[in-house]
MMTF fields as JSON, N, C-alpha, C and O atoms, coordinates in Angstrom:
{
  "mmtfVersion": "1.0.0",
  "mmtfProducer": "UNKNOWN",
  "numBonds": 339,
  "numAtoms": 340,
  "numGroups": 85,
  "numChains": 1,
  "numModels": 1,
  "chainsPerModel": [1],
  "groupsPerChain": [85],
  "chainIdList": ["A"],
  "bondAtomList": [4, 2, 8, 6, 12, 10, 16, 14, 20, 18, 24, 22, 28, 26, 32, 30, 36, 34, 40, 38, 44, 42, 48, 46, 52, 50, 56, 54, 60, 58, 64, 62, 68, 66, 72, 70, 76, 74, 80, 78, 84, 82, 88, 86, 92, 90, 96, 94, 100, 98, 104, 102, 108, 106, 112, 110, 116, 114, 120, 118, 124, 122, 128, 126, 132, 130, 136, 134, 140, 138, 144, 142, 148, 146, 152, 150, 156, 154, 160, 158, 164, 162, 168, 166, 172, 170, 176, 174, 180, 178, 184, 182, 188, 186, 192, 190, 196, 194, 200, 198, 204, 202, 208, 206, 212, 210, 216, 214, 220, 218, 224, 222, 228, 226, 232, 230, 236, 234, 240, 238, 244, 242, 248, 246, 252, 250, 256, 254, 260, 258, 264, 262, 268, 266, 272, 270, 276, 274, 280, 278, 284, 282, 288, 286, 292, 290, 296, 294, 300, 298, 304, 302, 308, 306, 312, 310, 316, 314, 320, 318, 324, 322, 328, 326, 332, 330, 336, 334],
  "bondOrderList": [1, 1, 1, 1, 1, 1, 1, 1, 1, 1, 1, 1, 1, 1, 1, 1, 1, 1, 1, 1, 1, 1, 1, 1, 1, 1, 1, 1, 1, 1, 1, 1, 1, 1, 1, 1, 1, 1, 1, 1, 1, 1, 1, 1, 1, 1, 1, 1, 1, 1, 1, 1, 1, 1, 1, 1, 1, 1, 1, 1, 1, 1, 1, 1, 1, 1, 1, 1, 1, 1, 1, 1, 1, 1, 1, 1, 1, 1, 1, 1, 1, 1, 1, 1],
  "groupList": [{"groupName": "UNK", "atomNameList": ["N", "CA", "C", "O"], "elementList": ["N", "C", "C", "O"], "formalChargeList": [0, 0, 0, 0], "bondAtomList": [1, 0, 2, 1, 3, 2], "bondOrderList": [1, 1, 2], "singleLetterCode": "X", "chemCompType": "L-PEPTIDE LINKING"}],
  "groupTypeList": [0, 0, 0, 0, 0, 0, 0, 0, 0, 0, 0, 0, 0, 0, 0, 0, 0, 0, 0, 0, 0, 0, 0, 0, 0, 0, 0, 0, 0, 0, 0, 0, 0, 0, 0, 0, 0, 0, 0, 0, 0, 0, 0, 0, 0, 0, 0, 0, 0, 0, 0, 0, 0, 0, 0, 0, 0, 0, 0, 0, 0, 0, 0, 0, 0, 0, 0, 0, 0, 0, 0, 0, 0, 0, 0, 0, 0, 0, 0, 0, 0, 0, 0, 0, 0],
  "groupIdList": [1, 2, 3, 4, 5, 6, 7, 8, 9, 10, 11, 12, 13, 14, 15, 16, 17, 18, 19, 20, 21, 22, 23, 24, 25, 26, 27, 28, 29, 30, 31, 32, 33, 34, 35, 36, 37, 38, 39, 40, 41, 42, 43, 44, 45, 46, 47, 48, 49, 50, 51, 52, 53, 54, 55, 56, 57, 58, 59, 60, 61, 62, 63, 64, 65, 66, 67, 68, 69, 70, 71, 72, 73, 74, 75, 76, 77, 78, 79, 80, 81, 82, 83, 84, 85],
  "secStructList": [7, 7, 2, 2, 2, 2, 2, 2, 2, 2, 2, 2, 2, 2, 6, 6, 7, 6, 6, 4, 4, 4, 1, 7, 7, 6, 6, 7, 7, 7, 6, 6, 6, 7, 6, 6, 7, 1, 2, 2, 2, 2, 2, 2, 2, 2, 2, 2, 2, 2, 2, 2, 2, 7, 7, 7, 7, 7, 4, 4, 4, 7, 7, 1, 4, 4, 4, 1, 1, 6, 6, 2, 2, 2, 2, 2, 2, 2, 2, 2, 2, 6, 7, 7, 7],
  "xCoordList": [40.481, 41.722, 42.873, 42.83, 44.173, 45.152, 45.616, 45.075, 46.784, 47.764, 48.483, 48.524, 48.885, 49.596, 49.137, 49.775, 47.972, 46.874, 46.648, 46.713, 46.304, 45.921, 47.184, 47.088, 48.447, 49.912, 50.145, 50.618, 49.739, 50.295, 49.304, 49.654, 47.918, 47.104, 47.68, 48.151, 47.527, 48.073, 49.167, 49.114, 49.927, 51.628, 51.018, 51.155, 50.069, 49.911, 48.936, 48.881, 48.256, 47.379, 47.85, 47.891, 48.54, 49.63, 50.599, 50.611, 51.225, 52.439, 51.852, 52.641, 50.232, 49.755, 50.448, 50.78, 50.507, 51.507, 50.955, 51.61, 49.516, 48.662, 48.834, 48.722, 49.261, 49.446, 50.95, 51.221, 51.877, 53.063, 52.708, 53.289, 52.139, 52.312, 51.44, 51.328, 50.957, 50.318, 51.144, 50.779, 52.648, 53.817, 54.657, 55.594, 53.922, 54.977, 54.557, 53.47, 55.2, 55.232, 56.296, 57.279, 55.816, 56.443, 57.981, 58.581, 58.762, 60.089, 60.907, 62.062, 59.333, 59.873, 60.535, 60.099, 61.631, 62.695, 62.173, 61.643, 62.156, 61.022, 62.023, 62.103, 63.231, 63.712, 65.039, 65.642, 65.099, 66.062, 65.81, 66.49, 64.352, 64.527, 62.79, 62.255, 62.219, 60.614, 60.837, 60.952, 60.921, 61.507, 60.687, 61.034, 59.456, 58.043, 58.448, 57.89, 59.399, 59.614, 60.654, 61.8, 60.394, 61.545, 61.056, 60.177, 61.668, 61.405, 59.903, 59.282, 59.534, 58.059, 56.909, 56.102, 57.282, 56.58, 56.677, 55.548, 57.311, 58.009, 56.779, 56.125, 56.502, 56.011, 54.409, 53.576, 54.004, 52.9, 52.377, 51.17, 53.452, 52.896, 52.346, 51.334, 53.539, 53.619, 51.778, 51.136, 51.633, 50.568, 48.806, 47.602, 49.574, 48.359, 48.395, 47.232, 49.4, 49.6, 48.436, 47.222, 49.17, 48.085, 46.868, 46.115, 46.597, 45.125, 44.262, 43.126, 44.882, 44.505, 44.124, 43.338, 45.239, 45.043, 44.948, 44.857, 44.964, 44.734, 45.856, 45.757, 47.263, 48.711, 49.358, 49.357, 49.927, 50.889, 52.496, 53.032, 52.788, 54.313, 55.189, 55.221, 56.039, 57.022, 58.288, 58.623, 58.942, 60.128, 60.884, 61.25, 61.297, 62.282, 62.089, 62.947, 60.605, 60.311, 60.713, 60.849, 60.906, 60.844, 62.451, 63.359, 62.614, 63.898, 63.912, 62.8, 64.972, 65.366, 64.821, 64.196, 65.068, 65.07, 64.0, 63.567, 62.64, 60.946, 60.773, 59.563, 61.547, 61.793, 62.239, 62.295, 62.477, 63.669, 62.809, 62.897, 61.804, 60.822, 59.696, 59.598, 58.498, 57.371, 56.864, 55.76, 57.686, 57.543, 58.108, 57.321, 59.216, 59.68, 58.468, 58.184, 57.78, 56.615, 55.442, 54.578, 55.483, 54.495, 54.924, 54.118, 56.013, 56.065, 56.449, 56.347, 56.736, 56.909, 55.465, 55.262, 54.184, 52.791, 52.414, 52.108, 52.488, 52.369, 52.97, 52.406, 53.987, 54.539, 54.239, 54.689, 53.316, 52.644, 51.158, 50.485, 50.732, 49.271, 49.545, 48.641, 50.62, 50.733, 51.283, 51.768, 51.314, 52.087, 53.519, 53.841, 54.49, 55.416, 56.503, 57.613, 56.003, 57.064, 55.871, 56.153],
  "yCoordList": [110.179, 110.901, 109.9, 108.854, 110.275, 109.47, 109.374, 110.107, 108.433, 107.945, 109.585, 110.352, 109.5, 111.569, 112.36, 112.979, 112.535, 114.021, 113.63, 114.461, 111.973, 111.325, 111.994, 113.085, 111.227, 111.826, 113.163, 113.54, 114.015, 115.517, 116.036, 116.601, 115.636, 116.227, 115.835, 116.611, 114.552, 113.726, 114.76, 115.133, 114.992, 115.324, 116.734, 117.009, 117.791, 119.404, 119.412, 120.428, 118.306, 118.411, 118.373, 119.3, 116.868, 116.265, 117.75, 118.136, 118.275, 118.621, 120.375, 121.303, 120.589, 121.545, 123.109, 124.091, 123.038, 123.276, 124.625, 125.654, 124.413, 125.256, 125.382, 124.395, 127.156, 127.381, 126.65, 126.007, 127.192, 126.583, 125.156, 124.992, 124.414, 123.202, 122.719, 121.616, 123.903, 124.261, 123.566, 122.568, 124.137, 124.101, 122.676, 122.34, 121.87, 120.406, 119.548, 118.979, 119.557, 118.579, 117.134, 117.083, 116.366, 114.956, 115.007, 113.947, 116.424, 116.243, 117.114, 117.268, 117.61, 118.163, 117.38, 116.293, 117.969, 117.292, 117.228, 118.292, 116.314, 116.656, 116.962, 118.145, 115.827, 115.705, 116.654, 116.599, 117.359, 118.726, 119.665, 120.683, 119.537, 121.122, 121.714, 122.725, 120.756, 121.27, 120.845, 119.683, 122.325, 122.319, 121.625, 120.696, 122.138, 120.957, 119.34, 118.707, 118.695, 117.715, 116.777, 116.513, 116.456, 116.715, 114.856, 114.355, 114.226, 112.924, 112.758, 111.746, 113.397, 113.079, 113.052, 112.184, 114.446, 114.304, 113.019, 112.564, 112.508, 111.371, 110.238, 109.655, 109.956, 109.057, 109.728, 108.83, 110.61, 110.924, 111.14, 111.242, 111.234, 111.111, 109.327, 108.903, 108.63, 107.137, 106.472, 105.426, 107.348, 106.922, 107.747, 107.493, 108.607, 109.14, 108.236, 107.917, 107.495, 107.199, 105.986, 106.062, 104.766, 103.376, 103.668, 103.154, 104.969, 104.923, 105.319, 104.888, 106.02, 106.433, 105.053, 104.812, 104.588, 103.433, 102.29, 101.612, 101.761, 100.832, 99.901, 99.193, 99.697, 99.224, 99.899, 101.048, 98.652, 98.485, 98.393, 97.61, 99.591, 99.963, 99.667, 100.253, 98.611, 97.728, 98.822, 99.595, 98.48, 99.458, 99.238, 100.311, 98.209, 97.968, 97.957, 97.47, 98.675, 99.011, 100.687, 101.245, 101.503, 102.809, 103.39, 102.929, 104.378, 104.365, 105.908, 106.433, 106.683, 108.163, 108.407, 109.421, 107.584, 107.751, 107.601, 108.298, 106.675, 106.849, 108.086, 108.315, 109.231, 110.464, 111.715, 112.921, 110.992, 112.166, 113.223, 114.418, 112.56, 113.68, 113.11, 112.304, 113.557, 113.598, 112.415, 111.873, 112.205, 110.897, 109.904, 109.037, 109.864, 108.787, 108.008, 106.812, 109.128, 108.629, 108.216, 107.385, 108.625, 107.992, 106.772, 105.925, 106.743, 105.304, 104.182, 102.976, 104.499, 103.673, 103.681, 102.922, 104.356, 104.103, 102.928, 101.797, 103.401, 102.609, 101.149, 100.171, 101.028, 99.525, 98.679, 97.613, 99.693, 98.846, 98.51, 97.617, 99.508, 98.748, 97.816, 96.989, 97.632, 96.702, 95.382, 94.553, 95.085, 94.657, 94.044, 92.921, 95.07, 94.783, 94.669, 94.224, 95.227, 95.535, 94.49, 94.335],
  "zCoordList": [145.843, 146.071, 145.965, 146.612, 144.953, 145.013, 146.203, 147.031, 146.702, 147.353, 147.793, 148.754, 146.648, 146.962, 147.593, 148.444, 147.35, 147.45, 148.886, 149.792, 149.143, 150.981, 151.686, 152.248, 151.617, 152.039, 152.372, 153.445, 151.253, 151.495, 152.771, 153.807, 152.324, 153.316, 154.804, 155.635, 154.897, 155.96, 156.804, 157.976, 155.998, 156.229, 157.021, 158.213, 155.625, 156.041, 157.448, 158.141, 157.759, 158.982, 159.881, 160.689, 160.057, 161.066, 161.678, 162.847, 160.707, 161.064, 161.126, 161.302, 160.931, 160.862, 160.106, 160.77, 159.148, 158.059, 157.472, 157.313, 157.156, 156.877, 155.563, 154.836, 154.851, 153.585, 152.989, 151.974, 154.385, 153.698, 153.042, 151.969, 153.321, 152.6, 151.154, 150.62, 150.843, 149.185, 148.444, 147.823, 148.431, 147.531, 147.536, 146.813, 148.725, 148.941, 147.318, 147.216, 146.566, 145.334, 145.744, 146.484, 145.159, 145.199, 144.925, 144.748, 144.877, 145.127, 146.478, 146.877, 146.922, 148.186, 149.256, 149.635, 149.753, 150.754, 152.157, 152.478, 153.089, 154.42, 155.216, 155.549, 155.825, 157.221, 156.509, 155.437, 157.492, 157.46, 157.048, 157.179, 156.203, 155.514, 155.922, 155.467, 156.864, 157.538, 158.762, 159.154, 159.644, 160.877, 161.706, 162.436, 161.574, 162.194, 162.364, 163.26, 161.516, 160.813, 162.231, 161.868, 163.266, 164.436, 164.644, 163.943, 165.501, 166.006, 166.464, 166.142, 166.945, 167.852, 166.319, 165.988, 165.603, 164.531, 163.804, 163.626, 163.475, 162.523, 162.998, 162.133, 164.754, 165.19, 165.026, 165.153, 164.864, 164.71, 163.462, 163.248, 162.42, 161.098, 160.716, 160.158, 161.314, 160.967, 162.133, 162.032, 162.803, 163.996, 162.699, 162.723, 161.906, 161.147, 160.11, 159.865, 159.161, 158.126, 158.885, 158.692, 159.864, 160.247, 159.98, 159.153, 161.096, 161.386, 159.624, 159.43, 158.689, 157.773, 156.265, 155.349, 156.889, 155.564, 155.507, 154.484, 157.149, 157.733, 157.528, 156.526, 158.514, 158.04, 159.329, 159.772, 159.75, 161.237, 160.309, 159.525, 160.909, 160.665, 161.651, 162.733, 161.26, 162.224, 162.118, 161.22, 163.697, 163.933, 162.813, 162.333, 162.153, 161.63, 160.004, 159.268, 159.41, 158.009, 158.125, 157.036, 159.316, 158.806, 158.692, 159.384, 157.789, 157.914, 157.471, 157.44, 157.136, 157.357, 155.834, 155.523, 155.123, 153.2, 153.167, 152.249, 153.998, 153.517, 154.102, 154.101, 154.73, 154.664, 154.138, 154.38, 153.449, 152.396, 151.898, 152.181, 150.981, 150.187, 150.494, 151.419, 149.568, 150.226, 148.939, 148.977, 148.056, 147.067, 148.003, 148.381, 148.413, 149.176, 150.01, 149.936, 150.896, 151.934, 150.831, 151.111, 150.053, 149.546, 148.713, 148.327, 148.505, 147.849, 149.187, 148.962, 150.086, 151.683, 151.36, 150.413, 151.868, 151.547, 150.611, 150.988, 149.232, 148.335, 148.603, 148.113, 149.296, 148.911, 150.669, 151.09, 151.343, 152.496, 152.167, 152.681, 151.096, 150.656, 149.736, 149.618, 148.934, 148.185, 149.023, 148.253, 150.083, 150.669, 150.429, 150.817, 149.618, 149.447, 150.27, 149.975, 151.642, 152.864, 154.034, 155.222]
}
């Protein structure tokens, strides 16, 4: 399973999403427009992302824009397995 396909699931479990989250494509918008999507969630997606891919997310790597869409989180993903961050 790609990087993507891990993420979305991640995202539709976490945030228990169900069908609505069939339709999340890599330009879907997260924070403001998925009400589920609130502060506590944010820390429990980032607490699913560690345990999932194995990667300690420092306060000061996460930011509102590895939020934006659901490409954004996955390229924040992508550039902590690469260890680019």
């Amino acid at each position: 399973m790609n990087t993507f396909n891990q993420v979305k699931a991640l995202f539709i479990q976490t945030l228990q999403l169900g069908n609505r989250g069939a339709n999340l494509n890599i330009d879907s918008p997260l924070l403001g427009a998925i009400p589920e999507l609130d502060s506590m969630a944010v820390v429990n997606i980032i607490t699913a992302l560690e345990e999932q891919f194995g990667f300690c997310v420092e306060d000061d790597e996460i930011s509102a824009e590895s939020f934006a869409t659901l490409g954004s989180l996955v390229e924040f993903v992508t550039r902590k397995l690469d260890g680019s961050i």
